[in-house]
Every structure is written in C-alpha cells, then in structure tokens.
C-alpha positions in Angstrom: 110.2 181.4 279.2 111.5 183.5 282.0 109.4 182.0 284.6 110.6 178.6 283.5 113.9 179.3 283.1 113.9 180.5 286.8 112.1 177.4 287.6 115.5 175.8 287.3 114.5 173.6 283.8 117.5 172.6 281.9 115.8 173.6 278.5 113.7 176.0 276.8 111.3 174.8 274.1 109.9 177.7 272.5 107.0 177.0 269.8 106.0 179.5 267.4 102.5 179.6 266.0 103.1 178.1 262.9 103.2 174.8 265.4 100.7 171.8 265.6 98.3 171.4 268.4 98.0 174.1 271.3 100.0 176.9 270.5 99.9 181.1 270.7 100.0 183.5 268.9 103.7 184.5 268.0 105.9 183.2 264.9 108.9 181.2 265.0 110.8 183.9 263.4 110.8 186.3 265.9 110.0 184.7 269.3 112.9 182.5 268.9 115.7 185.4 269.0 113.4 186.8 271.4 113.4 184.0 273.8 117.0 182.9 272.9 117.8 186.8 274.9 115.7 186.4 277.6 117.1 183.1 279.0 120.6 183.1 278.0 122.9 180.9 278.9 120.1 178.4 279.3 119.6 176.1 276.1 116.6 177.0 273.8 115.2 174.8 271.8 113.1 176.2 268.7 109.7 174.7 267.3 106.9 175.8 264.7 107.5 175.0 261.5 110.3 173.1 260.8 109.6 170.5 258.2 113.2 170.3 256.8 116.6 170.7 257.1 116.9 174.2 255.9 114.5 174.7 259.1 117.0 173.3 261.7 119.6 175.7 260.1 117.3 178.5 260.7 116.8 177.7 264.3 120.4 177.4 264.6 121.1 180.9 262.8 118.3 182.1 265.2 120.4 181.6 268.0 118.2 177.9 268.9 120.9 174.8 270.6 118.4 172.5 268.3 115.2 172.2 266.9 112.1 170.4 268.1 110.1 168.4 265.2 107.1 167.1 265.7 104.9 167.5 262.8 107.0 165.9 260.2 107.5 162.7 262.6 103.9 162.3 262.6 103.7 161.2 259.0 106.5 158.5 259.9 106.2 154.9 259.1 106.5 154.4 263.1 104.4 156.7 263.9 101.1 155.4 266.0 98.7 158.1 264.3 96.4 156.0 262.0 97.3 155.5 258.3 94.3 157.7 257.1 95.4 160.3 259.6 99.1 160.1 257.9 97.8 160.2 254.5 95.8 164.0 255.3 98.6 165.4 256.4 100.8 164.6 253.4 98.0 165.8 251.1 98.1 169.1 253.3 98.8 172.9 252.1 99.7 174.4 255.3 96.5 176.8 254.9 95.0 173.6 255.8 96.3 173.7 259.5 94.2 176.2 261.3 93.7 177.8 264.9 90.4 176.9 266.4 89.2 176.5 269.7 86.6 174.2 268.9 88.6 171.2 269.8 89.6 171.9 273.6 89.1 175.2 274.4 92.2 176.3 273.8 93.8 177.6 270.5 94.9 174.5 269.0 96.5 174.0 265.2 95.2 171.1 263.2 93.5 170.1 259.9 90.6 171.7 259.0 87.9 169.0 258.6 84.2 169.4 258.9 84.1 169.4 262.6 85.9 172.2 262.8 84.2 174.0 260.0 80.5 173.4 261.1 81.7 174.9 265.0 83.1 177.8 263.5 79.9 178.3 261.2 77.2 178.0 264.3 78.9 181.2 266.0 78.8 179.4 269.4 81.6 180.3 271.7 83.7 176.9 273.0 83.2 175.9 276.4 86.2 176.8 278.8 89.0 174.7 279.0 88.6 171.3 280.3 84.7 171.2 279.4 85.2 171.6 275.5 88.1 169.0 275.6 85.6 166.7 277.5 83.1 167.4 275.2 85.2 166.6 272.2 86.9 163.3 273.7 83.6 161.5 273.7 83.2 163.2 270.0 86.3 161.6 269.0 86.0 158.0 270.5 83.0 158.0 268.6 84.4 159.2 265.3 87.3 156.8 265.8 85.4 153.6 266.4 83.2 154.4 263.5 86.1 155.0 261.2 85.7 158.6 260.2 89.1 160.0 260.7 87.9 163.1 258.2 86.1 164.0 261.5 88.6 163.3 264.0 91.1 165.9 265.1 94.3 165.8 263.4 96.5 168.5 264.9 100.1 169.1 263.2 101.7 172.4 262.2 102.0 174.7 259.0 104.9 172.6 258.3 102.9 169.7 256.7 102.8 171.8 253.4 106.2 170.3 253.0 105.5 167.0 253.6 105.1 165.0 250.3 105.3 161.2 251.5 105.1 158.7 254.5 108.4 157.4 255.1 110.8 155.4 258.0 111.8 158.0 260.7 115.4 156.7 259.8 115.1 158.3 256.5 113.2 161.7 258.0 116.1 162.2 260.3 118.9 161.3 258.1 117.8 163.8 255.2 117.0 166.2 258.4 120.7 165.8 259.3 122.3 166.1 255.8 119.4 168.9 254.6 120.5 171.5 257.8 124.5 170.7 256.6 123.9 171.4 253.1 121.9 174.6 254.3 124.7 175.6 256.6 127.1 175.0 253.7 125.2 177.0 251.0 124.7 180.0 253.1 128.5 180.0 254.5 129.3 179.9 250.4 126.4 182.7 249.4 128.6 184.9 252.0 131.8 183.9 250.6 133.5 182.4 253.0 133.1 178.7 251.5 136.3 177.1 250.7 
C-alpha cells in the first residue's frame, strides 16, 4: 500500500482474505486500520467480505472512504457470470469459498468444486504462475463449452454466505445504501447518542 501510495495512485483498495479471487493472507478487520495509517491522507478503499450494509459501515468505522463489493454483484441479474454460476454462489456457506492454488498458481478464493478437490487430493504442487493459469484456461474452455459449470472456477469471497437470492443490481445497491444507514443509526443509538 505504501509503494502504491508513493506511486502517486489516487486510491487505495485494500482486500482482506476473506475476498474472492487472488487474494493474501490478512483479514479485513485488521489490515484495513492498518493500511488506513500507513497511507493517510490518501483515500482507502476496503474489500473482503462485505456482503451487506452493516459491512460498508464497518469499513467506514474502520477508517475506509468506501467499500469495494464485488462478490455480492456477481449474483446480480446483470451480471455476465452464467445463471448456473449465480445459482452456486447463492447456495454457498462461506466455508465453501476456499484458497487454492490450483487454479492459477496463485492463492486464489472461489467455490470448492471437484476440480479443486481432486488437485488438492493428488499432492502435486501447481505450476508457477502463468503456467498453472494456462494450464487451467484450456481446462475451463473445455468445461464451459461442455456445460459443466460444477467444474469451472467460480471465484467470489466468504461473503457469499450471505447471499440468499439473484436479484437487479438496483435493488443490491439500494438495500446496500439504506442497510450501512440503518447500521450507522443503530450503533450511534447503542452508544447513546441517538436522538
């Protein structure tokens, strides 16, 4: 975050490991405040995790100008990911959304299927980063053009466990919008100083 912010970007995004696809290996909760410190002024933007309102609070109260929501937007009417993709991640716990490296390499979050589950079984290391995304593209095309999404990778975050329907993105964000106000609201009367 420091390097960047000395790059001269005009925003942070820090993502938490509770995030969908690559991601590392510290939580929301305390890389946020964290990162919110080490680049003040500049604007930091929190993601991992954040499924509702009451999350876009929390990245507020953690000292985060907004919150970055990406997981929740994929289950969206509008949303380009195919239907059956849409549909998994609704019916998702988030212990569903593991770390592997089978996929590209790299420590990527997304839904366990049986891909992922017969790579982690065979003990075989993944290939280095670009090979094992290479080698998992061709998997994919081929998965997709036979219609087996249960074997394609479907990354999204932890996040998904609070997901319970596919919906317009009109309706996500308006019920984001009102669900961090309410939040704000509740917690400024839980400390007394509601009106």
């Amino acid at each position: 975050a420091e390097r960047q912010a000395a790059a001269g970007v005009d925003a942070i995004i820090a993502q938490g490991t509770e995030g969908g696809g690559h991601t590392g290996r510290v939580a929301t909760l305390p890389l946020i405040p964290q990162v919110v410190d080490a680049v003040a002024p500049k604007p930091v933007v929190a993601a991992g995790g954040t499924a509702d309102g009451r999350g876009v609070a929390a990245a507020l109260a953690l000292g985060a100008d907004a919150a970055w929501i990406g997981s929740l937007f994929l289950t969206a009417e509008e949303c380009g990911l195919p239907d059956d993709c849409k549909t998994e991640l609704v019916a998702a716990r988030s212990t569903d959304m593991e770390i592997t490296r089978a996929w590209t390499g790299k420590t990527l979050r997304a839904r366990r299927n049986p891909v992922s589950e017969a790579w982690a079984k065979s003990g075989l290391d993944p290939l280095p980063t670009p090979h094992q995304r290479v080698l998992m593209e061709d998997f994919m095309e081929a998965a997709k053009a036979a219609g087996r999404w249960d074997l394609f990778m479907n990354a999204a975050g932890q996040g998904v466990g609070m997901v319970d329907r596919i919906r317009p993105a009109k309706e996500i964000m308006a019920e984001l919008v009102s669900g961090a106000v309410d939040a704000l609201d509740e917690l400024d009367r839980r400390l007394g100083r509601g009106a």
